[in-house]
N, C-alpha and C positions, 0 to 999 in steps of 0.2 A: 616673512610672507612668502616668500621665494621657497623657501623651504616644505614649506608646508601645499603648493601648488605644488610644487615636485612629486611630494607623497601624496598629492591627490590623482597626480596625473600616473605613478606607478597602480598604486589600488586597481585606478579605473581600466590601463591594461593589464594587469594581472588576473582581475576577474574574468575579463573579457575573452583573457586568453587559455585560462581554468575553469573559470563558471560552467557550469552546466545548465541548459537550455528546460527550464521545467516549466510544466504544464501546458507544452508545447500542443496544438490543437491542428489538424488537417484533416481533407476533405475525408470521408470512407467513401471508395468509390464503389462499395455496393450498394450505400444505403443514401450514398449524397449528403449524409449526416454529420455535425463534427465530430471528429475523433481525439479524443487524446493519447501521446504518444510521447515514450522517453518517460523520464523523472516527473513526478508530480508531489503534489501537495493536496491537506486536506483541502484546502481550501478552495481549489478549484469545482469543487461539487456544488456551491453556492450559484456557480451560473446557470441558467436558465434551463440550458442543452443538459445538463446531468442531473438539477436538482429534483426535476417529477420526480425521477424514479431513486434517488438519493431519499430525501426527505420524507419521501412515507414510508419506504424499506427504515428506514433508521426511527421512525417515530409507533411503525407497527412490533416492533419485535420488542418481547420481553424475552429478556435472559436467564436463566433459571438461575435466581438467585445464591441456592446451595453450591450451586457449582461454581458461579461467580466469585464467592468468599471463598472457595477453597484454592481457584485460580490467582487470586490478589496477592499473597506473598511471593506463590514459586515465578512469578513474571520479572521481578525486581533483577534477575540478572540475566535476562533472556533478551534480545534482538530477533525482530521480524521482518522480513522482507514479504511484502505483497507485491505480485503479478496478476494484475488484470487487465480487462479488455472492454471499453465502456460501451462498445456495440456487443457486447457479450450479455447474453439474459440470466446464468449463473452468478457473473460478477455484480449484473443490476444487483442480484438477490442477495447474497452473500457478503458484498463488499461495507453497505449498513447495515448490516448485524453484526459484523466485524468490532465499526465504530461503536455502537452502543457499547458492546462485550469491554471493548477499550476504554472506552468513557468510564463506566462503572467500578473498571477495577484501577484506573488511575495509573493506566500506563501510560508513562513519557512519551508522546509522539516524538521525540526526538531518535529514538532507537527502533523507530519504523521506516523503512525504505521503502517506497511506492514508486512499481515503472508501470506505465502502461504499453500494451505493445497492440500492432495490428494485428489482421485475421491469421497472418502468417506468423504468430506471436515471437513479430521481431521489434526491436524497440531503435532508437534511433543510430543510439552511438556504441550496437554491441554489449549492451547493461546486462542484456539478459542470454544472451550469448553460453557462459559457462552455466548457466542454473540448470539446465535439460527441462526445459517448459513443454510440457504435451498438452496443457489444458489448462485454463482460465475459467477462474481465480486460482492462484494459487499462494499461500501462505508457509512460507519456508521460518522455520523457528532455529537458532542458534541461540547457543551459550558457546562463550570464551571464542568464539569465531570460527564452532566445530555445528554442523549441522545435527539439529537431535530429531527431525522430520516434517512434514511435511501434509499439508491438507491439499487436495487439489479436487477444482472445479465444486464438489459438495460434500459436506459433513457426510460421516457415516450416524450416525447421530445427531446432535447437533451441533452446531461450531465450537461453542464453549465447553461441550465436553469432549467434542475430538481435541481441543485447544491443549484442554488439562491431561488428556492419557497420553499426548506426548510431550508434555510440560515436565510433569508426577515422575516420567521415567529417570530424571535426573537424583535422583532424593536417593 
């Protein structure tokens, strides 16, 4: 018993002291509104404060199927970091069409990193610091932990196919 309190009491400072603070929420002192800020998860769009504009961007968007199937294999060894800004009207827009394009082709949330940063798109603890962020949303894709580009603030087309013309460049 002794033992096993020991390694509960390690864990619990060890997270504590590594963990990182996600879905962190504060005031926006332009809009009074809350913000999120630092590391997130999907699941934070389920609250109230993100869901309007979450759940009908994500429920309105169909994603061109052709290009969906052609996006589904070259994803499998690809990592994405998203950069957004939830008081941002591009990230409203952009950031559930994302998830749909995601849903459909069955990529791992686990190999998605999600910061959100303020107007000054700074994020809490320096995450986004090395990325060079000019604008929100922004979707940084990597293979092998080599950046292959980057979409930022709006598709030049649409997401799924700016997604795949720098997916495709890898092949």
């Amino acid at each position: 018993m002794r033992n096993i309190l020991i390694f509960l009491a390690f864990i619990t400072t060890f997270s504590s002291l590594f963990g990182q603070d996600t879905n962190k929420v504060v005031k926006d002192e332009e809009s009074g509104k809350p913000m999120l800020i630092g590391p997130c998860t999907r699941a934070v769009f389920s609250d109230t404060s993100y869901s309007w504009w979450f759940n009908s961007g994500y429920e309105m968007y169909e994603p061109d199927s052709v290009t969906i199937n052609e996006l589904k294999p070259d994803l499998e060894s690809i990592d994405i970091t998203l950069v957004l800004g939830t008081w941002c009207s591009d990230s409203r827009e952009q950031v559930p069409h994302f998830f749909k394009i995601i849903d459909k082709t069955g990529f791992p949330e686990n190999r998605l990193t999600m910061i959100c940063v303020d107007r000054d798109k700074k994020s809490t603890s320096g995450e986004v610091d090395s990325l060079n962020i000019q604008l929100v949303p922004t979707f940084i894709f990597y293979k092998d932990g080599k950046e292959l580009g980057r979409i930022e603030e709006s598709p030049g087309e649409t997401l799924e196919k700016d997604m795949y013309k720098i997916i495709d460049r890898t092949k």
